[in-house]
N, CA, C and O atoms as a Tinker XYZ file with bonds, in Angstrom:
   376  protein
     1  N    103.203000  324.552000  302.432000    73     2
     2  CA   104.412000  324.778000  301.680000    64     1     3
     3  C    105.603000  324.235000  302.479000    63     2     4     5
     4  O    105.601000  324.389000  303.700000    81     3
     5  N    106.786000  323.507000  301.770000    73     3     6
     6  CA   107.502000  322.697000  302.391000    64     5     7
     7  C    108.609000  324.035000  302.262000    63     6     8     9
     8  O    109.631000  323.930000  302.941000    81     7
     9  N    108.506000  324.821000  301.732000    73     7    10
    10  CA   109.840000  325.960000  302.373000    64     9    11
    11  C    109.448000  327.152000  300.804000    63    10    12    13
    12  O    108.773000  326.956000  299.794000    81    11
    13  N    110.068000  328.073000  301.173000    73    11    14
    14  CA   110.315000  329.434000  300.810000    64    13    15
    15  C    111.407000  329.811000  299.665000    63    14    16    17
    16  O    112.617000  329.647000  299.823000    81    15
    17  N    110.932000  330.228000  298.733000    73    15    18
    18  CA   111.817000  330.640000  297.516000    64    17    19
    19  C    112.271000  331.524000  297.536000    63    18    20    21
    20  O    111.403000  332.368000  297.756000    81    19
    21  N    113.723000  332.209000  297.381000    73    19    22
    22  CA   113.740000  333.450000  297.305000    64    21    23
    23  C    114.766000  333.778000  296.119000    63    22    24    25
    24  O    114.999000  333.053000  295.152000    81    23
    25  N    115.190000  334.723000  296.334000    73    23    26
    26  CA   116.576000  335.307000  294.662000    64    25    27
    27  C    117.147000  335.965000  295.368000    63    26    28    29
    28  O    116.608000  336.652000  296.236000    81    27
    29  N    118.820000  335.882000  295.077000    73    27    30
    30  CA   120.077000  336.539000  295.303000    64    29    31
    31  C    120.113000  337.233000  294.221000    63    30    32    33
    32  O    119.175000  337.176000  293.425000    81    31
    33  N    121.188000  338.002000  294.003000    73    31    34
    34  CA   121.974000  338.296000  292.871000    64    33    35
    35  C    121.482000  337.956000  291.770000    63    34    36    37
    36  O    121.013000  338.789000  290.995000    81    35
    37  N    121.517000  336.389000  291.466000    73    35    38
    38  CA   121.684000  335.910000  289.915000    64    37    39
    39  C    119.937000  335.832000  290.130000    63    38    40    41
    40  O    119.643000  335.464000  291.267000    81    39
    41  N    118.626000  336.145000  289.137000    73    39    42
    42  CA   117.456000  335.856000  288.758000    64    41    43
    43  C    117.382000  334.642000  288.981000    63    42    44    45
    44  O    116.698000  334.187000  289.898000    81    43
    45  N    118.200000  333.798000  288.031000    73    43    46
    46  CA   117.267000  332.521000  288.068000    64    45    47
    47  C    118.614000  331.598000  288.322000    63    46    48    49
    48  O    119.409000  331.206000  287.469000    81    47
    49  N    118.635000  331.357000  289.816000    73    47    50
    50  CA   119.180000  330.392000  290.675000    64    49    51
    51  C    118.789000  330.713000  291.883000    63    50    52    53
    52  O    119.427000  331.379000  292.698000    81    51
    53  N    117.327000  330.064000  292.061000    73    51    54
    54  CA   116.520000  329.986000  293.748000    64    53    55
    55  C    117.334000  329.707000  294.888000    63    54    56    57
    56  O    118.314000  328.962000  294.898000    81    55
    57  N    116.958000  330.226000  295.659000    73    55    58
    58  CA   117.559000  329.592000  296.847000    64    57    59
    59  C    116.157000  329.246000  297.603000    63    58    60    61
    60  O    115.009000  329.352000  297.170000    81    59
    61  N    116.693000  328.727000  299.068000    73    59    62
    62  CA   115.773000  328.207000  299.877000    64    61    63
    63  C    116.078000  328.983000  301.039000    63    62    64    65
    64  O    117.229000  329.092000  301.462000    81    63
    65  N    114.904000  329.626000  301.666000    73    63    66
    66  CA   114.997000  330.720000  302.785000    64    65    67
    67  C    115.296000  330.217000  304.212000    63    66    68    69
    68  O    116.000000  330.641000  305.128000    81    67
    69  N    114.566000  329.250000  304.063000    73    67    70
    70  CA   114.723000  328.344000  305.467000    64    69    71
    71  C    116.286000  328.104000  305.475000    63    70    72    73
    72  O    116.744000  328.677000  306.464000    81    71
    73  N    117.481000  327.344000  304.595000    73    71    74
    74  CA   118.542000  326.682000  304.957000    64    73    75
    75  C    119.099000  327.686000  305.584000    63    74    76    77
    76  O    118.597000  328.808000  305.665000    81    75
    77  N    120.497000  327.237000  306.212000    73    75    78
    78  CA   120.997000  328.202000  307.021000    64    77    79
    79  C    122.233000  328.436000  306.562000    63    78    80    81
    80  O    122.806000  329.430000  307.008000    81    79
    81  N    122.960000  327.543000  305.524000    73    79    82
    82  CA   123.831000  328.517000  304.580000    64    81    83
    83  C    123.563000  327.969000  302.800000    63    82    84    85
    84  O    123.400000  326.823000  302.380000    81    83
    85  N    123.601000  329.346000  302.001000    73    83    86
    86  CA   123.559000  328.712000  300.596000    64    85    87
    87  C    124.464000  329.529000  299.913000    63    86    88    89
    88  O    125.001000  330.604000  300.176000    81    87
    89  N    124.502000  328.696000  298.906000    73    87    90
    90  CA   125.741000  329.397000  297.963000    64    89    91
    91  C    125.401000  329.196000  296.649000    63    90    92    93
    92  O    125.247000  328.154000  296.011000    81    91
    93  N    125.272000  330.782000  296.225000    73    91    94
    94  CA   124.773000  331.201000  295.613000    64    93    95
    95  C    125.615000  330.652000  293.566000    63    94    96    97
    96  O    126.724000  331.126000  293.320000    81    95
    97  N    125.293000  330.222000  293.040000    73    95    98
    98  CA   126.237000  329.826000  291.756000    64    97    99
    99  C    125.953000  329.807000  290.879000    63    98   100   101
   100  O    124.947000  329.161000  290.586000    81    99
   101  N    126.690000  330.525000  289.904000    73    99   102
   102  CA   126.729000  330.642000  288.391000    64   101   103
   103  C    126.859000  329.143000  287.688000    63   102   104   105
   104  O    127.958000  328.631000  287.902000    81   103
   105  N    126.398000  328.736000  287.284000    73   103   106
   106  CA   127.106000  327.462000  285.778000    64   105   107
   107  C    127.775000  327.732000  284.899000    63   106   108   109
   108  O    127.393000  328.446000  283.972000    81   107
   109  N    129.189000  327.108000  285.006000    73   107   110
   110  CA   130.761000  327.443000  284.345000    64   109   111
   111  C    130.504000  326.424000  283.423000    63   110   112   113
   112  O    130.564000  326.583000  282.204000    81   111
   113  N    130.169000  325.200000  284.088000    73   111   114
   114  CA   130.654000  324.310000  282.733000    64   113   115
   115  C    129.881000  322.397000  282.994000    63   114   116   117
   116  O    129.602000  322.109000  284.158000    81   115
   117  N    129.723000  321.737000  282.325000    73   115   118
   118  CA   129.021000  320.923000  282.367000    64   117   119
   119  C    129.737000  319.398000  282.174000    63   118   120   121
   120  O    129.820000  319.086000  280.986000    81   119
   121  N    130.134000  318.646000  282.879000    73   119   122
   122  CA   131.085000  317.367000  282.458000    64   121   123
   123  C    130.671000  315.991000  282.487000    63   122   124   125
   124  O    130.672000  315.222000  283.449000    81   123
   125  N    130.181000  315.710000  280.844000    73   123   126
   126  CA   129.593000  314.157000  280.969000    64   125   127
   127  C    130.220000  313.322000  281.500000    63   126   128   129
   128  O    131.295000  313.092000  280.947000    81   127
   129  N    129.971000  312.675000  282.477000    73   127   130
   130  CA   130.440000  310.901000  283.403000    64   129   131
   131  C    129.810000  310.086000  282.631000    63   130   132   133
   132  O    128.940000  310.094000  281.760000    81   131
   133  N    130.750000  309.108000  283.405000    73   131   134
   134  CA   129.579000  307.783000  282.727000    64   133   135
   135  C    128.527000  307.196000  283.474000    63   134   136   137
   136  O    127.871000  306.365000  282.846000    81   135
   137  N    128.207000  307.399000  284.595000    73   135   138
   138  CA   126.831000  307.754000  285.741000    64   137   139
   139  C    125.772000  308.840000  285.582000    63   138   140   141
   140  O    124.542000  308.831000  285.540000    81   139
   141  N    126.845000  309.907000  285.500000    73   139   142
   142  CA   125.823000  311.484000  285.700000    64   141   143
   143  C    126.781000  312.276000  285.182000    63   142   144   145
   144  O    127.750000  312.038000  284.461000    81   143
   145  N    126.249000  313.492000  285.784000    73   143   146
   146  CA   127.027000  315.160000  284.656000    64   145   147
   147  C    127.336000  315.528000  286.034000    63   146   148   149
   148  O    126.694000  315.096000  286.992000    81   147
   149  N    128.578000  316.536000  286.153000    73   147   150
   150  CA   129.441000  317.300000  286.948000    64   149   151
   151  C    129.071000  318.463000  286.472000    63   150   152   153
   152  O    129.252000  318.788000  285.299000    81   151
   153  N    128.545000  319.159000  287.307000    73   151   154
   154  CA   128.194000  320.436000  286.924000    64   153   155
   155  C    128.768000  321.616000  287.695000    63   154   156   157
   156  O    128.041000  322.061000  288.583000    81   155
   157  N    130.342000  322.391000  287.447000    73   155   158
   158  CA   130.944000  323.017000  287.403000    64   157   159
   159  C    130.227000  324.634000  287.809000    63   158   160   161
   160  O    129.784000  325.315000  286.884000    81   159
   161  N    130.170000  325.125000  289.179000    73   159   162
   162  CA   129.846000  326.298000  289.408000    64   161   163
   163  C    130.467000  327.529000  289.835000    63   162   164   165
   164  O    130.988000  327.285000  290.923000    81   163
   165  N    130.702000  328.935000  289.455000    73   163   166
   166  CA   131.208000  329.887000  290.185000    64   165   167
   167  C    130.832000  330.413000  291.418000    63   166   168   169
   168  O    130.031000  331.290000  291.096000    81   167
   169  N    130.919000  330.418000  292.661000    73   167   170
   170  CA   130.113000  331.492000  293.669000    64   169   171
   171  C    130.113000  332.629000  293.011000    63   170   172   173
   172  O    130.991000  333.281000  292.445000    81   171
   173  N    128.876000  332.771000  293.193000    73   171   174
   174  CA   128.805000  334.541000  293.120000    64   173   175
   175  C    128.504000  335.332000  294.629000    63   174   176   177
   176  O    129.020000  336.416000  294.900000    81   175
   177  N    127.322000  334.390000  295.810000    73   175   178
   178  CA   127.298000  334.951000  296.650000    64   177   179
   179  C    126.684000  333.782000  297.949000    63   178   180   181
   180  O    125.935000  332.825000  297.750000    81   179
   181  N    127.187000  334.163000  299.077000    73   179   182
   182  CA   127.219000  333.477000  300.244000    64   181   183
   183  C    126.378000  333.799000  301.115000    63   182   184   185
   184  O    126.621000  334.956000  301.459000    81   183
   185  N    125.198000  333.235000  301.854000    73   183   186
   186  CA   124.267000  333.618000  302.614000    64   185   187
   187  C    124.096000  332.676000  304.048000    63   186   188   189
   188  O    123.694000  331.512000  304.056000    81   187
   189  N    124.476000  333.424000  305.183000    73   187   190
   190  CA   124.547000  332.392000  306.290000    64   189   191
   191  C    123.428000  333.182000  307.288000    63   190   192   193
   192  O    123.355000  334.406000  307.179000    81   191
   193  N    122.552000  332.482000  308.262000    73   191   194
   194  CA   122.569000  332.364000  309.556000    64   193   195
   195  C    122.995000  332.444000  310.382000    63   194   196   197
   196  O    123.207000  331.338000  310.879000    81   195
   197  N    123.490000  333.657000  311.257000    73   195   198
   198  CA   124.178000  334.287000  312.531000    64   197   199
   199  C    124.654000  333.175000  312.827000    63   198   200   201
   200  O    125.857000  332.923000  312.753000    81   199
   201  N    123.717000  332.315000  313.226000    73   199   202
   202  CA   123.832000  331.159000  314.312000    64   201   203
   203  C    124.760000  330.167000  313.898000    63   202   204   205
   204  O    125.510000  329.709000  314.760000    81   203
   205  N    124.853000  329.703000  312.584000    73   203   206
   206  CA   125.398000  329.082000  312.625000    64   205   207
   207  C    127.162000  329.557000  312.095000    63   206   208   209
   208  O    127.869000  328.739000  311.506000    81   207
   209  N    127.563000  330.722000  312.368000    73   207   210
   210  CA   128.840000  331.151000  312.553000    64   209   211
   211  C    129.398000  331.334000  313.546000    63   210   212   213
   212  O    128.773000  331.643000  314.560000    81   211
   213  N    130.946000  331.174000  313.531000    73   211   214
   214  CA   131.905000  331.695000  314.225000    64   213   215
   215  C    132.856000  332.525000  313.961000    63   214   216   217
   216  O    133.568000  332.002000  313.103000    81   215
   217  N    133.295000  333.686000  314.287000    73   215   218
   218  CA   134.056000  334.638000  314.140000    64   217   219
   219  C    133.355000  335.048000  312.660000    63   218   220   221
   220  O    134.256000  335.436000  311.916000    81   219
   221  N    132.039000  335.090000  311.988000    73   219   222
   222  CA   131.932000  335.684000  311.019000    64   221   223
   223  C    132.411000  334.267000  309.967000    63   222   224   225
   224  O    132.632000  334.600000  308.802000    81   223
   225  N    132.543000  333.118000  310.203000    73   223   226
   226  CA   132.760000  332.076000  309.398000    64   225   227
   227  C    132.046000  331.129000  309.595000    63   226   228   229
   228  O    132.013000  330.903000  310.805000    81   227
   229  N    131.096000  330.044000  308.705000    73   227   230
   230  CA   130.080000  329.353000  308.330000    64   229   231
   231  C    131.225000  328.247000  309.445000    63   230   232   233
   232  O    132.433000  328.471000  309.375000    81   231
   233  N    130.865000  327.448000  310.122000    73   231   234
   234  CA   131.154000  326.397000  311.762000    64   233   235
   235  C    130.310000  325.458000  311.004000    63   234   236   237
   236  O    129.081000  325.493000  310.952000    81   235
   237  N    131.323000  324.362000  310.245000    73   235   238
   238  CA   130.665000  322.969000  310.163000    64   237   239
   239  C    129.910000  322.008000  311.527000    63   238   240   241
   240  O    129.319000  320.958000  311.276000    81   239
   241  N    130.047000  322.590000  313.073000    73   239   242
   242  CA   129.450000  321.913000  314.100000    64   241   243
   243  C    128.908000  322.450000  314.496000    63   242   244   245
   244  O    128.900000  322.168000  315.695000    81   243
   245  N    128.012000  323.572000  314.189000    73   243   246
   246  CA   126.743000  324.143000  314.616000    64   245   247
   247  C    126.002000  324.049000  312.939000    63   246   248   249
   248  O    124.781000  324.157000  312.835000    81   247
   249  N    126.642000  323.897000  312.036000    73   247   250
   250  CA   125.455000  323.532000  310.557000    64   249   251
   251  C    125.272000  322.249000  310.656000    63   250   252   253
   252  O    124.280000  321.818000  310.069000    81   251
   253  N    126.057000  321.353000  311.334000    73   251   254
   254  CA   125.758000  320.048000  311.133000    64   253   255
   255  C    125.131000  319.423000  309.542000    63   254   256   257
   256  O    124.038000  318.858000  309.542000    81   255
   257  N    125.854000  319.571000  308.343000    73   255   258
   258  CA   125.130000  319.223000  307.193000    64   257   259
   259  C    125.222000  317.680000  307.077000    63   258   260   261
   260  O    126.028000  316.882000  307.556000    81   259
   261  N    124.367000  317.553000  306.455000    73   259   262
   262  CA   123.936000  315.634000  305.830000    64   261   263
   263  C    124.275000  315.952000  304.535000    63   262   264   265
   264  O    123.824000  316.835000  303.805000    81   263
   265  N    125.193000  315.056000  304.324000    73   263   266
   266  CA   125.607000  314.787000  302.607000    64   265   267
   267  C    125.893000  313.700000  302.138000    63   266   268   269
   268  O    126.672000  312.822000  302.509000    81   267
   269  N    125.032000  313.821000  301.053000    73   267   270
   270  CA   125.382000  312.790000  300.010000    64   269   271
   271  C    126.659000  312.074000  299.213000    63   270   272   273
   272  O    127.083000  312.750000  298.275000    81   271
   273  N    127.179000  311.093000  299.395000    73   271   274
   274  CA   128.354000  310.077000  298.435000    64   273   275
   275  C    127.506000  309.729000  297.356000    63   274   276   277
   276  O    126.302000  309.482000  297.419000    81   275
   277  N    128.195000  309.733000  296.423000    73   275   278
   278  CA   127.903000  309.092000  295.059000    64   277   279
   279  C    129.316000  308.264000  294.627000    63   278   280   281
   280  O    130.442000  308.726000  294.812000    81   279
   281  N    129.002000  306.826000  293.957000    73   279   282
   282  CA   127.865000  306.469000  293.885000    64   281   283
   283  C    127.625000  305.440000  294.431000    63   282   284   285
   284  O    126.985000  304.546000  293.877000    81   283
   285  N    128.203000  305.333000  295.921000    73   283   286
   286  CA   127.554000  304.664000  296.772000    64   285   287
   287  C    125.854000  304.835000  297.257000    63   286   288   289
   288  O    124.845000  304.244000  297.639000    81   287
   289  N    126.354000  305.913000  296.961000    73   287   290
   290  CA   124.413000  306.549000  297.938000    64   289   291
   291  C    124.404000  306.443000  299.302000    63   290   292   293
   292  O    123.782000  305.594000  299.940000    81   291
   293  N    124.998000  307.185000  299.681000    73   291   294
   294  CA   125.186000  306.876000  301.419000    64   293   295
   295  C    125.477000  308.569000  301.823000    63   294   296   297
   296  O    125.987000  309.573000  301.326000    81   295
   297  N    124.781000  308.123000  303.072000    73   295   298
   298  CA   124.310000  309.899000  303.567000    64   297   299
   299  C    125.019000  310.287000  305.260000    63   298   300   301
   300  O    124.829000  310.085000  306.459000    81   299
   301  N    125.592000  310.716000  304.656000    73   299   302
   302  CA   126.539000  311.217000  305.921000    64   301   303
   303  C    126.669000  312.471000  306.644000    63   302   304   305
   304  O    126.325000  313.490000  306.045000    81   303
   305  N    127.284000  312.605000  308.307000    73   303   306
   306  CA   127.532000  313.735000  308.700000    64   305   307
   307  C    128.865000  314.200000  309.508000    63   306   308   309
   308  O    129.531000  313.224000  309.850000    81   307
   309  N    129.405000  315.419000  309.887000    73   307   310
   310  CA   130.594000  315.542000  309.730000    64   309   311
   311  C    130.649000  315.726000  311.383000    63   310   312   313
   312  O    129.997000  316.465000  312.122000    81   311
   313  N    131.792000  314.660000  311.686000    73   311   314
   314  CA   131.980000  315.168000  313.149000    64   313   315
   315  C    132.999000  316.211000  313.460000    63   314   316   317
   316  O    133.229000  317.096000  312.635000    81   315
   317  N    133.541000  316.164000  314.456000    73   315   318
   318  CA   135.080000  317.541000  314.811000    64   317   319
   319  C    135.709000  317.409000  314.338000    63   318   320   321
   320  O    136.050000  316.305000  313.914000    81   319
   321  N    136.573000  319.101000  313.990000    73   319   322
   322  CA   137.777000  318.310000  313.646000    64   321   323
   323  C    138.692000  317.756000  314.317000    63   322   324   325
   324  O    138.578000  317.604000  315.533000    81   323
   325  N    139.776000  317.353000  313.621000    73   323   326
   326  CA   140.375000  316.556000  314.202000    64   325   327
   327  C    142.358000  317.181000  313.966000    63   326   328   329
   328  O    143.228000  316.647000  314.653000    81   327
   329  N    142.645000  318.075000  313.147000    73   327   330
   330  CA   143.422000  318.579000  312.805000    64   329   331
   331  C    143.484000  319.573000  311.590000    63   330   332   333
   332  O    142.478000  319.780000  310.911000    81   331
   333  N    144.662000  320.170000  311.337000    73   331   334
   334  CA   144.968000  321.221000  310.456000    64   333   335
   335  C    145.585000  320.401000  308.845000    63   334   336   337
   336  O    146.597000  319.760000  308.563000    81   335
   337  N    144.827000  320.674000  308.368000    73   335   338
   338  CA   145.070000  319.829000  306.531000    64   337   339
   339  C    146.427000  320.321000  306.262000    63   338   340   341
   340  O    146.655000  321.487000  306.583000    81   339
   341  N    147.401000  319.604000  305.708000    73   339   342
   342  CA   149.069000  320.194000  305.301000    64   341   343
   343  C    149.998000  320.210000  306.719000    63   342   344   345
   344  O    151.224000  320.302000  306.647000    81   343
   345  N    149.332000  320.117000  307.929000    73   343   346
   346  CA   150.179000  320.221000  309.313000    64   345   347
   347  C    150.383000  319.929000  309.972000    63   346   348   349
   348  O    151.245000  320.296000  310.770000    81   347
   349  N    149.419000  318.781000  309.997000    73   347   350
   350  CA   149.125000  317.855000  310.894000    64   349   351
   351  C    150.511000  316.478000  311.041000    63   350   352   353
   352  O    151.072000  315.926000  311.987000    81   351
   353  N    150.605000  316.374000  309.342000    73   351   354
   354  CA   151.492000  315.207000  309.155000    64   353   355
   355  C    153.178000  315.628000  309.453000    63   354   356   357
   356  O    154.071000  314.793000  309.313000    81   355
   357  N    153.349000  316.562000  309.734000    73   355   358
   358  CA   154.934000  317.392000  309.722000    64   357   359
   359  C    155.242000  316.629000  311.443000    63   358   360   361
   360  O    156.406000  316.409000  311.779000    81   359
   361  N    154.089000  316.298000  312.381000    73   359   362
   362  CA   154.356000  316.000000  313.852000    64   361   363
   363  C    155.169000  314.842000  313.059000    63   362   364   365
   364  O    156.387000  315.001000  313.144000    81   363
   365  N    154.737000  313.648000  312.262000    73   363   366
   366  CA   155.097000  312.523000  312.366000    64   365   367
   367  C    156.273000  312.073000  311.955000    63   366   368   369
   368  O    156.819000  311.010000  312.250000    81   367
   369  N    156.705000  313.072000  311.141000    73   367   370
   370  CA   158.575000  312.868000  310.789000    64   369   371
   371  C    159.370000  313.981000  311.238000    63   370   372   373
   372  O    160.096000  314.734000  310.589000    81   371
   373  N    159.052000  313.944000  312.684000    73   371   374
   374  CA   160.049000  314.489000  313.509000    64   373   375
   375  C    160.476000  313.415000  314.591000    63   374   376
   376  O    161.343000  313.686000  315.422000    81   375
């Protein structure tokens, strides 16, 4: 067996036991593209791995995730950060 099924909350939206964070989601709403469908979800519930937190918050550099671009198709991973989103740019027009 290539990994482990299990259920949160919602019946029927599996998760996978092995990953080390999942998020758990309702289907809100469904949006035809002209490639593929956007499929619009609510969290309902959040499941992490000690390990890969800090202060009690999911640490993109200990999950190290691989993700997918569309529709290039190109598989990527996230290095440090590098600054604060909205605060960063206030240094430069001073």
């Amino acid at each position: 067996m290539l990994f482990t099924v299990e259920y949160g909350e919602l019946e029927d939206a599996p998760l996978i036991k092995e990953c080390p964070l999942s998020l758990e989601c309702k289907l809100v709403d469904v949006y035809q593209m002209p490639t593929h469908n956007l499929f619009m979800g609510e969290i309902i519930a959040t499941y992490a791995d000690e390990k890969i937190l800090t202060e009690g918050i999911p640490d993109l550099g200990k999950l190290n995730p691989l993700l997918l671009t569309m529709p290039d198709n190109y598989y990527w991973t996230v290095k440090e950060k590098v600054g604060k989103a909205w605060n960063i740019g206030r240094e430069l027009i001073k």
